[in-house]
MMTF fields as JSON, N, C-alpha, C and O atoms, coordinates in Angstrom:
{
  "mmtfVersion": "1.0.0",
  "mmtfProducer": "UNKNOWN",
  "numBonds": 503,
  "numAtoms": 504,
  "numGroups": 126,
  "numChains": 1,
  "numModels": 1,
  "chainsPerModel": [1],
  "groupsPerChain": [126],
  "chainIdList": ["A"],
  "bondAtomList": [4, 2, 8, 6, 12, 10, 16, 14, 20, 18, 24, 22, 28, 26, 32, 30, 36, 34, 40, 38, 44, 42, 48, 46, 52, 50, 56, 54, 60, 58, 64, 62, 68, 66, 72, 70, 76, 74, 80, 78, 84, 82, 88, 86, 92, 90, 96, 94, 100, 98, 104, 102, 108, 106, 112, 110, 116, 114, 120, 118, 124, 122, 128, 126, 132, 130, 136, 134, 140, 138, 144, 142, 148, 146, 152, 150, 156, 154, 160, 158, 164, 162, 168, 166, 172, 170, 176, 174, 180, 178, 184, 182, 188, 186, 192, 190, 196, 194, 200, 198, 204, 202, 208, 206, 212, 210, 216, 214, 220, 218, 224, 222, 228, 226, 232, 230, 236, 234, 240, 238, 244, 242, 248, 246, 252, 250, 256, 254, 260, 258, 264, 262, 268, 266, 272, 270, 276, 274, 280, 278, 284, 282, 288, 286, 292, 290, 296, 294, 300, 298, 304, 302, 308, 306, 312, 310, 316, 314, 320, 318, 324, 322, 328, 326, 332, 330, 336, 334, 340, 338, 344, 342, 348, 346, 352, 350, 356, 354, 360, 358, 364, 362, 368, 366, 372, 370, 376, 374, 380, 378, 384, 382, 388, 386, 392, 390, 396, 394, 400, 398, 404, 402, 408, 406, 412, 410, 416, 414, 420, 418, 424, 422, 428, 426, 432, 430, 436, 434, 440, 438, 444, 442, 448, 446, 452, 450, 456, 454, 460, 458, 464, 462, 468, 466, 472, 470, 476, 474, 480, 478, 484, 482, 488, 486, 492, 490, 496, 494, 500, 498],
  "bondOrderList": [1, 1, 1, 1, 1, 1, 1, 1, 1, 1, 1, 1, 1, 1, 1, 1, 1, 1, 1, 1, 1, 1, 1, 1, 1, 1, 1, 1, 1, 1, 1, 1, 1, 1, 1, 1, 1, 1, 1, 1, 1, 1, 1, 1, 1, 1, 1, 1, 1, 1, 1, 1, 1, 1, 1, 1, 1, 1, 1, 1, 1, 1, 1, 1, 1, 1, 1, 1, 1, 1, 1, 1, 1, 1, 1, 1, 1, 1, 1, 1, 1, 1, 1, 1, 1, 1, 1, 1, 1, 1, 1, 1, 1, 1, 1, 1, 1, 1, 1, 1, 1, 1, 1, 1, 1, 1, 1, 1, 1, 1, 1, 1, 1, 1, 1, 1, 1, 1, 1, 1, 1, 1, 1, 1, 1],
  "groupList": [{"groupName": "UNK", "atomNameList": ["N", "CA", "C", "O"], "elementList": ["N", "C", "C", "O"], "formalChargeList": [0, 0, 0, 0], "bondAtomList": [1, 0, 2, 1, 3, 2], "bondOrderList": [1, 1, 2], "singleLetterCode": "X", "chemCompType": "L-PEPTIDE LINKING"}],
  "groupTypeList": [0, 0, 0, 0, 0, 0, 0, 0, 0, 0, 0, 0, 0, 0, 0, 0, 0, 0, 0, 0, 0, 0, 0, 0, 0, 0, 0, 0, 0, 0, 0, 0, 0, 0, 0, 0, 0, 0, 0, 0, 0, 0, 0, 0, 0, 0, 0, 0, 0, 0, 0, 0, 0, 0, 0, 0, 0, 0, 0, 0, 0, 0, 0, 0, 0, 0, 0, 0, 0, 0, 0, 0, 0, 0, 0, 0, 0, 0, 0, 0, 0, 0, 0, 0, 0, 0, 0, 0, 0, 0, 0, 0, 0, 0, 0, 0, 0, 0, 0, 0, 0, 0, 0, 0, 0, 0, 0, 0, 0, 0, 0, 0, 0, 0, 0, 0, 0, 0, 0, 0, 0, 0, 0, 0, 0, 0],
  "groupIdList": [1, 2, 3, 4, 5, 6, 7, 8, 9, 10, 11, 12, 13, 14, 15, 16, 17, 18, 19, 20, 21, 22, 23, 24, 25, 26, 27, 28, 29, 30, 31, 32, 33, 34, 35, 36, 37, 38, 39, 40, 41, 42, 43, 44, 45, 46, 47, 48, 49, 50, 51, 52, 53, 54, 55, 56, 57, 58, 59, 60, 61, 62, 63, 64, 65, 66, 67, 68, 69, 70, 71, 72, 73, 74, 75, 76, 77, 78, 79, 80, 81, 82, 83, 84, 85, 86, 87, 88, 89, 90, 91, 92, 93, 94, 95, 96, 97, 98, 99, 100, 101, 102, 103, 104, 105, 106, 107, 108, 109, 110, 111, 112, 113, 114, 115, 116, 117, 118, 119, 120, 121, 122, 123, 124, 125, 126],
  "secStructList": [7, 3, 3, 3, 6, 6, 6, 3, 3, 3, 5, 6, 6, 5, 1, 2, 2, 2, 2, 2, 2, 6, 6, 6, 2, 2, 2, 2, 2, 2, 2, 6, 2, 2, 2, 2, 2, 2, 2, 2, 2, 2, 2, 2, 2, 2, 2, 2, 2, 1, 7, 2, 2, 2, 2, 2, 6, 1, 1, 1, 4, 4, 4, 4, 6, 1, 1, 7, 2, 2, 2, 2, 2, 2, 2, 2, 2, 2, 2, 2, 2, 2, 2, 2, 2, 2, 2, 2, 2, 2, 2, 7, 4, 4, 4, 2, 2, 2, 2, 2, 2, 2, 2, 2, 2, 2, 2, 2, 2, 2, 2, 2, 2, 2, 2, 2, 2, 2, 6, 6, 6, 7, 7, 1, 7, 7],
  "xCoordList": [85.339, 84.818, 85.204, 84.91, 85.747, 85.986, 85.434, 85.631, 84.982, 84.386, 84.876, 85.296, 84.914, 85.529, 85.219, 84.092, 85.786, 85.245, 84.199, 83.515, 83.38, 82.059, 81.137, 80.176, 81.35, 80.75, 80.193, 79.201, 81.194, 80.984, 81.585, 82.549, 81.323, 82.22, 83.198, 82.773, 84.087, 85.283, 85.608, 85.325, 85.937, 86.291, 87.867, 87.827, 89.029, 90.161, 89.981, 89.176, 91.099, 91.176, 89.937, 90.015, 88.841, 88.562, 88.145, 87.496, 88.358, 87.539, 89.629, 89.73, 90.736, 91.738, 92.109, 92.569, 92.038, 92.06, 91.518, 92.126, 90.115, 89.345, 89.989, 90.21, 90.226, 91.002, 92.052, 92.036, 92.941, 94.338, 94.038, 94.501, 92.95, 92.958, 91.773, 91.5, 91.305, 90.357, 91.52, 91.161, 92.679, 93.329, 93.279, 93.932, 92.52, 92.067, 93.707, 94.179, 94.083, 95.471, 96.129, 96.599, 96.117, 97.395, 96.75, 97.355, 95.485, 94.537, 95.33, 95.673, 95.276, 95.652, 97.669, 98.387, 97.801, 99.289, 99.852, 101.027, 98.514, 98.761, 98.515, 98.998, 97.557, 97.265, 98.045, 97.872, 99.236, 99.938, 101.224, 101.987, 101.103, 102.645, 102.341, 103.259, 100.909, 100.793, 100.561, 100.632, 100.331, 100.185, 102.381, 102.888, 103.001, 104.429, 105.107, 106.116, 104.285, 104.912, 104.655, 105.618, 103.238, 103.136, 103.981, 104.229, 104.359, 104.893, 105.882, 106.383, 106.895, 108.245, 108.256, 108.885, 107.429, 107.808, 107.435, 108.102, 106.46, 106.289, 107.617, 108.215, 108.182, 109.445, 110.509, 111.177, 110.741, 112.271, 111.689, 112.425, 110.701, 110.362, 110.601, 111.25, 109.999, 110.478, 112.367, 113.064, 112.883, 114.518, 114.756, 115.892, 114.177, 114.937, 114.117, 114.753, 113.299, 112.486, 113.059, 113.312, 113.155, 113.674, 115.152, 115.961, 115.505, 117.154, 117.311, 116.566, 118.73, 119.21, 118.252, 117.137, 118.48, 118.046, 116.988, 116.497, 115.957, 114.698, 113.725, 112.702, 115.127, 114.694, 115.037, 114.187, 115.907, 116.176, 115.149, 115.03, 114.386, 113.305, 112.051, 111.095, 111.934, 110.274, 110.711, 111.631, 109.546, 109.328, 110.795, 111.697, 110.749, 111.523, 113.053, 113.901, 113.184, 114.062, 115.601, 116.456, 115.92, 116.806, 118.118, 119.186, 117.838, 119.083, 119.418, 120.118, 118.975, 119.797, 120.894, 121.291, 121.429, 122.195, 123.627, 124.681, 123.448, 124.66, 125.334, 126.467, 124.34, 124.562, 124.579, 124.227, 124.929, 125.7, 123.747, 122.851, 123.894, 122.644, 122.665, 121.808, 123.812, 124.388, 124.094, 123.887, 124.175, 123.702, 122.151, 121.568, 121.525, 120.442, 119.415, 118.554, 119.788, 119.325, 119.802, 118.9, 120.679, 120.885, 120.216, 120.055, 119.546, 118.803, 117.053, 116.185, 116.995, 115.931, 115.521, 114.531, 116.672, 116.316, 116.098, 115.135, 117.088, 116.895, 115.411, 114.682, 115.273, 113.9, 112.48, 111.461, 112.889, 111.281, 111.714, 110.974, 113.01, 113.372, 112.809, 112.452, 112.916, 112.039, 110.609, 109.884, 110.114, 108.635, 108.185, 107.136, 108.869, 108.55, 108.744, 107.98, 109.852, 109.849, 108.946, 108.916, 108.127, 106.872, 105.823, 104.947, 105.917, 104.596, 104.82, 103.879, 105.796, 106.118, 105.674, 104.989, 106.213, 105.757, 104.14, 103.72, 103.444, 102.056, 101.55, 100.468, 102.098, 101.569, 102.098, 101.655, 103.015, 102.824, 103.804, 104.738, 103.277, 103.94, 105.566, 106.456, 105.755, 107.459, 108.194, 109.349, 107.575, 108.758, 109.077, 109.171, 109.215, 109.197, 110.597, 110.944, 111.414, 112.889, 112.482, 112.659, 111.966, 112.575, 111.353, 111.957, 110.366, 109.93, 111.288, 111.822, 111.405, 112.605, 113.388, 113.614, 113.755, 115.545, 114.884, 115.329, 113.746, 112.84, 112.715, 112.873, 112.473, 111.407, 113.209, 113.395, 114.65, 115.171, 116.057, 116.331, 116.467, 116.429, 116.119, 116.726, 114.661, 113.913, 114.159, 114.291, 114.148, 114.256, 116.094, 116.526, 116.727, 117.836, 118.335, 119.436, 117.02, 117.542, 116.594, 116.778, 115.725, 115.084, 116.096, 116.392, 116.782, 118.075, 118.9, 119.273, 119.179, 120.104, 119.119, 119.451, 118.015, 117.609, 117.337, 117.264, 117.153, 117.169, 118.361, 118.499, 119.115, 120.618, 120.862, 121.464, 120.377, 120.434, 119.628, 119.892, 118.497, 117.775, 118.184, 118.062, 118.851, 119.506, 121.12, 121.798, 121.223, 122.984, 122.358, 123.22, 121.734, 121.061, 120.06, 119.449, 120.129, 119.75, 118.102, 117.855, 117.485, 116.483, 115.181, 114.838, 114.383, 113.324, 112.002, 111.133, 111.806, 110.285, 109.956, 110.697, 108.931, 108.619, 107.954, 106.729, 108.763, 108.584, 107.786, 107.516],
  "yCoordList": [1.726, 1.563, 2.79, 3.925, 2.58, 3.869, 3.964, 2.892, 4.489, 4.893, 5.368, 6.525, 4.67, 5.091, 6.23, 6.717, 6.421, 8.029, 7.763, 8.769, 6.594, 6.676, 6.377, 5.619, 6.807, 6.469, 5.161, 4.783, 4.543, 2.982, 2.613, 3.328, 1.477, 1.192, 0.208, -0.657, 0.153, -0.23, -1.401, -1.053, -2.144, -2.96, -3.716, -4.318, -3.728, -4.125, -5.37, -6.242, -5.313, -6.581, -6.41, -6.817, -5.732, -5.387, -4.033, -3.23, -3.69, -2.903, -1.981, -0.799, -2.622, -2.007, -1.02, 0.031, -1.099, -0.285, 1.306, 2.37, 0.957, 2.688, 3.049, 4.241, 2.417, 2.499, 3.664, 4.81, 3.08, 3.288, 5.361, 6.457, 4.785, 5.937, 7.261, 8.369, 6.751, 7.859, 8.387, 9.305, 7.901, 9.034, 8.3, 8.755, 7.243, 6.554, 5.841, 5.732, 5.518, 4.354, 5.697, 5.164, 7.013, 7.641, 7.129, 7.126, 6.8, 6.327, 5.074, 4.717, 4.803, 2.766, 2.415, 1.536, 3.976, 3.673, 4.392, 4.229, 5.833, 5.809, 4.696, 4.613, 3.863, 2.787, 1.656, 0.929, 1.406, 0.161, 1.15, 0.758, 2.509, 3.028, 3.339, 3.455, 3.506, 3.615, 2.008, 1.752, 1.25, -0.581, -0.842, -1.58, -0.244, -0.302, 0.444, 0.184, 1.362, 2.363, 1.454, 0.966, 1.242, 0.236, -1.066, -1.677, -1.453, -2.846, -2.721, -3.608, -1.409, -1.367, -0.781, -1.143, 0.177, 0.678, -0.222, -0.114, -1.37, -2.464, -2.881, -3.051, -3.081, -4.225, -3.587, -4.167, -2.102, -0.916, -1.322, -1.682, -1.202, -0.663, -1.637, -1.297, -3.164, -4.367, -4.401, -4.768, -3.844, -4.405, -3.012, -2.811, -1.636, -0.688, -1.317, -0.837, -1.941, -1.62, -2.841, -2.764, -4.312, -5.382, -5.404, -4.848, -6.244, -6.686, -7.997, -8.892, -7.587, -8.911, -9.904, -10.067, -10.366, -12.182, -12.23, -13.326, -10.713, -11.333, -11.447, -12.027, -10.141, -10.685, -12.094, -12.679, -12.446, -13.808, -15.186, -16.068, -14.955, -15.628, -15.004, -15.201, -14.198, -14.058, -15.482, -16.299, -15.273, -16.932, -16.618, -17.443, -15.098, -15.065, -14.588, -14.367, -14.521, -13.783, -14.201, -13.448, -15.51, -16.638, -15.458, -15.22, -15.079, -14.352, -13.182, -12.358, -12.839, -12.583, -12.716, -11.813, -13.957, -14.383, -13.927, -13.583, -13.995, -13.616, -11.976, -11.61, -11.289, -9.984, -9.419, -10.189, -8.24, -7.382, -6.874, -7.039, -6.369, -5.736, -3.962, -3.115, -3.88, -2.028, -2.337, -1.516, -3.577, -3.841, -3.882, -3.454, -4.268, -4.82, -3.17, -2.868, -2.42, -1.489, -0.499, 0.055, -0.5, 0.196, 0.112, 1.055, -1.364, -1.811, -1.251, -0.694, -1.432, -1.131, 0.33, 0.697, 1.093, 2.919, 3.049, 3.523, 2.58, 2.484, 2.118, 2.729, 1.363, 0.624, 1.802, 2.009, 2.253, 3.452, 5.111, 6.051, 5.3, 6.48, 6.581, 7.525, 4.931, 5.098, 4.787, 5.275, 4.273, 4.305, 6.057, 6.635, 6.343, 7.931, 8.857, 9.513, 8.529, 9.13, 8.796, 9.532, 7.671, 7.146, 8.029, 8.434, 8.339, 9.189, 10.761, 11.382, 11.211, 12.514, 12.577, 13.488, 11.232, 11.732, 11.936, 12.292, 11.723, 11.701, 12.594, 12.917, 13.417, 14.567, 15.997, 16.899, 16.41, 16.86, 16.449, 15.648, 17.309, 16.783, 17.291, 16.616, 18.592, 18.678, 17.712, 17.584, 16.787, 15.492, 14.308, 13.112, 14.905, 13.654, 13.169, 11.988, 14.295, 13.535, 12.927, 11.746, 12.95, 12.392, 10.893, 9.84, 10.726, 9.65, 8.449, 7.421, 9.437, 8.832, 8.123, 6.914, 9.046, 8.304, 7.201, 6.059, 7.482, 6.616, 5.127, 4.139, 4.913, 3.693, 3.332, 2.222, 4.011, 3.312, 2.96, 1.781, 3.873, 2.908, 1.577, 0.896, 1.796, 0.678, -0.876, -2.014, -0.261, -1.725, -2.475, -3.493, -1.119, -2.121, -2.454, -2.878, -2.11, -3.02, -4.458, -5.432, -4.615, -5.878, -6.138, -7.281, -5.914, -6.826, -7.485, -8.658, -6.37, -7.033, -8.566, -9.691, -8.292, -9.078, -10.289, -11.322, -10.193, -11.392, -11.939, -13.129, -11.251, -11.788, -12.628, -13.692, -12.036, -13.267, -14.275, -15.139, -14.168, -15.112, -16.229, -17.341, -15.868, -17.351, -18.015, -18.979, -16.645, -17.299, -18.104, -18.929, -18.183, -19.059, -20.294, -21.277, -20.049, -21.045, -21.507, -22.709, -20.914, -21.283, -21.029, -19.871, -21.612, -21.525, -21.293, -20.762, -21.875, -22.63, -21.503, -21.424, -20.954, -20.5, -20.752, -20.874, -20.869, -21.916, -21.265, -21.872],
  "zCoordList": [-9.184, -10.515, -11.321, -10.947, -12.23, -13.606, -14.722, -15.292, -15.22, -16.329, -17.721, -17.719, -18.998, -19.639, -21.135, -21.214, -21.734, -22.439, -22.589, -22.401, -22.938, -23.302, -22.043, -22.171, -21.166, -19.555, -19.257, -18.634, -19.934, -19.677, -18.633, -18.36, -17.692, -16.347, -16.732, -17.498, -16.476, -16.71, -15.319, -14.172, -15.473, -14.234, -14.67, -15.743, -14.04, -14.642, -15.058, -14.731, -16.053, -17.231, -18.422, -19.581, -17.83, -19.022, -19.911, -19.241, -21.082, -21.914, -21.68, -22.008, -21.219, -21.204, -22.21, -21.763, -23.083, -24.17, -23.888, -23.775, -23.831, -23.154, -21.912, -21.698, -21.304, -19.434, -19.7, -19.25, -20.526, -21.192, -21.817, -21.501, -22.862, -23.582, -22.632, -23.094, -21.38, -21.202, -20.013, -19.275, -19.863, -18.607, -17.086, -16.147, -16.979, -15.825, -15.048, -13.916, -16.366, -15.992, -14.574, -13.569, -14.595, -13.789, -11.949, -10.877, -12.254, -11.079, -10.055, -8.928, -11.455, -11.173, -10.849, -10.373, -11.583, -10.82, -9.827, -9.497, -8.89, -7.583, -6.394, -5.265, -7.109, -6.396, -6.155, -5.176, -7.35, -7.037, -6.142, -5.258, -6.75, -5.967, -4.566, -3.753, -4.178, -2.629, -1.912, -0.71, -2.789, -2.237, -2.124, -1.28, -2.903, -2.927, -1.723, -1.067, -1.674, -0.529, 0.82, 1.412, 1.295, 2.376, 2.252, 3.292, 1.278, 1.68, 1.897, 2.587, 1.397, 1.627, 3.04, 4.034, 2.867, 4.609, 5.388, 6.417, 5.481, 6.584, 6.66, 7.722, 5.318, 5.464, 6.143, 6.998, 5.702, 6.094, 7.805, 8.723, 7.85, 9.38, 10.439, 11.428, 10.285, 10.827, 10.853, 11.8, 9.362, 10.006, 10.281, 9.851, 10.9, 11.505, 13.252, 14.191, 13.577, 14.707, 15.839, 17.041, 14.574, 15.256, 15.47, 14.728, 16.785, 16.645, 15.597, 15.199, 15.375, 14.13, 14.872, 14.378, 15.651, 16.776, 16.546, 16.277, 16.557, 16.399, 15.001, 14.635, 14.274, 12.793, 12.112, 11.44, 12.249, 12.258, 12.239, 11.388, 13.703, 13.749, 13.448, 14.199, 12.33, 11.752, 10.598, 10.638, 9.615, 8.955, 7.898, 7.746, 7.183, 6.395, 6.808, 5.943, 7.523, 8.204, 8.202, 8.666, 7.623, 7.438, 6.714, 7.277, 5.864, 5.355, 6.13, 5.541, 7.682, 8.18, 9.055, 9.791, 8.966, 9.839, 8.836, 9.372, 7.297, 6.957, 7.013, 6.699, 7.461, 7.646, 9.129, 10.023, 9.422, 11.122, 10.919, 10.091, 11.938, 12.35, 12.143, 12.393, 11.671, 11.05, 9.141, 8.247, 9.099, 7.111, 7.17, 6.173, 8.043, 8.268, 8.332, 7.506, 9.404, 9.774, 7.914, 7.287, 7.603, 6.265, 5.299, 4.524, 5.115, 4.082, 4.81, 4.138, 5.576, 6.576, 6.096, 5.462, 6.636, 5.998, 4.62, 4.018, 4.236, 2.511, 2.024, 1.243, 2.472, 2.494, 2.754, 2.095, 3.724, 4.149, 3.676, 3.967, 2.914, 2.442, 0.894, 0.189, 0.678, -0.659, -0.396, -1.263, 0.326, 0.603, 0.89, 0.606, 1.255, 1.846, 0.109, -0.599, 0.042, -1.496, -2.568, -3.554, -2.493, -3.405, -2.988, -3.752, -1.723, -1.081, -1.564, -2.059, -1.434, -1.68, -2.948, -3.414, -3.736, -5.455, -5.721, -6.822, -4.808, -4.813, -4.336, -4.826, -3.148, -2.913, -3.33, -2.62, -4.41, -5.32, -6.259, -6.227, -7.2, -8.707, -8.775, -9.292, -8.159, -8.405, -7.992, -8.398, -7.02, -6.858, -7.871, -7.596, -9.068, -10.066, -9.899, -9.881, -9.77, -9.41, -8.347, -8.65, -7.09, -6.147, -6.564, -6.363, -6.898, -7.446, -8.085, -7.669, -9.449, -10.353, -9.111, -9.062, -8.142, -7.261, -6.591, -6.708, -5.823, -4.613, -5.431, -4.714, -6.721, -7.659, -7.776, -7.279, -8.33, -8.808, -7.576, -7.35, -6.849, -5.781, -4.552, -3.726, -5.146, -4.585, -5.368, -4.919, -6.86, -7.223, -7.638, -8.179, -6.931, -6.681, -5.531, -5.181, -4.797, -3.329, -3.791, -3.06, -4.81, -4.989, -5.996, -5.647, -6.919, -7.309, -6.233, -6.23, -5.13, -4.285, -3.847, -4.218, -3.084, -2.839, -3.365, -2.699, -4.763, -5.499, -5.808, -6.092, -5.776, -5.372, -4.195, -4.053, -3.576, -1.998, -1.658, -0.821, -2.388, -2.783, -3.279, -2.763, -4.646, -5.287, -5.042, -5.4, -4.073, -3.633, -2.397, -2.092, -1.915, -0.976, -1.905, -1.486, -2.525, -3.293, -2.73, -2.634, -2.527, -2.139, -2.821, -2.584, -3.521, -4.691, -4.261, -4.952, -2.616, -2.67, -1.019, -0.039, -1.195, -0.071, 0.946, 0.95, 2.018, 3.237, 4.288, 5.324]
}
């Protein structure tokens, strides 16, 4: 719960405006960047931990059959170097570069990915 300049409680979606202007928001975006950091490092960590064969057979795992298990493991590191770099930006502030590289790197391994997404042509999640 946050409180806003006028020590009102704030609960998201509403009263956004005071949220915004009392300073609270830098709260709410260690929280989505440490919910970002776990999901990427679950994901880097599954394709550095599993073999191609058995990434293959998790539910989503289908687009790796078009890739070696040396692309797989690359995207994998890539994957928990920027989860690690989201964390660093949080425990102190001189890492704003390495924030900056970690976030834009991250979201162009989710271009790539959405790239492979629709060259597979696949819409509906199975």
């Amino acid at each position: 719960m946050l409180r806003d300049s006028n020590r009102h409680c704030v609960w998201p979606g509403r009263n956004l405006k005071n949220l915004v202007r009392s300073g609270n928001c830098e709260h709410c975006l260690w929280i989505v960047q440490v919910l970002l950091a776990a999901l990427f490092l679950f994901a880097g960590g599954q394709k550095l931990m599993l073999s191609r064969e058995a990434l293959i057979q998790t539910p989503m795992g289908g687009y790796a059959k078009k890739y070696s298990a040396n692309v797989l493991k690359l995207l994998g590191a890539l994957e928990v170097l920027g989860a690690i770099g989201l964390i660093f930006a949080l425990a102190d502030r001189d890492f704003t570069l390495v924030n900056a590289l970690a976030a834009t790197g991250l979201a162009l391994v989710m271009v790539g990915a959405t790239y492979v997404r629709l060259q597979e042509k696949r819409t509906s999640w199975r």
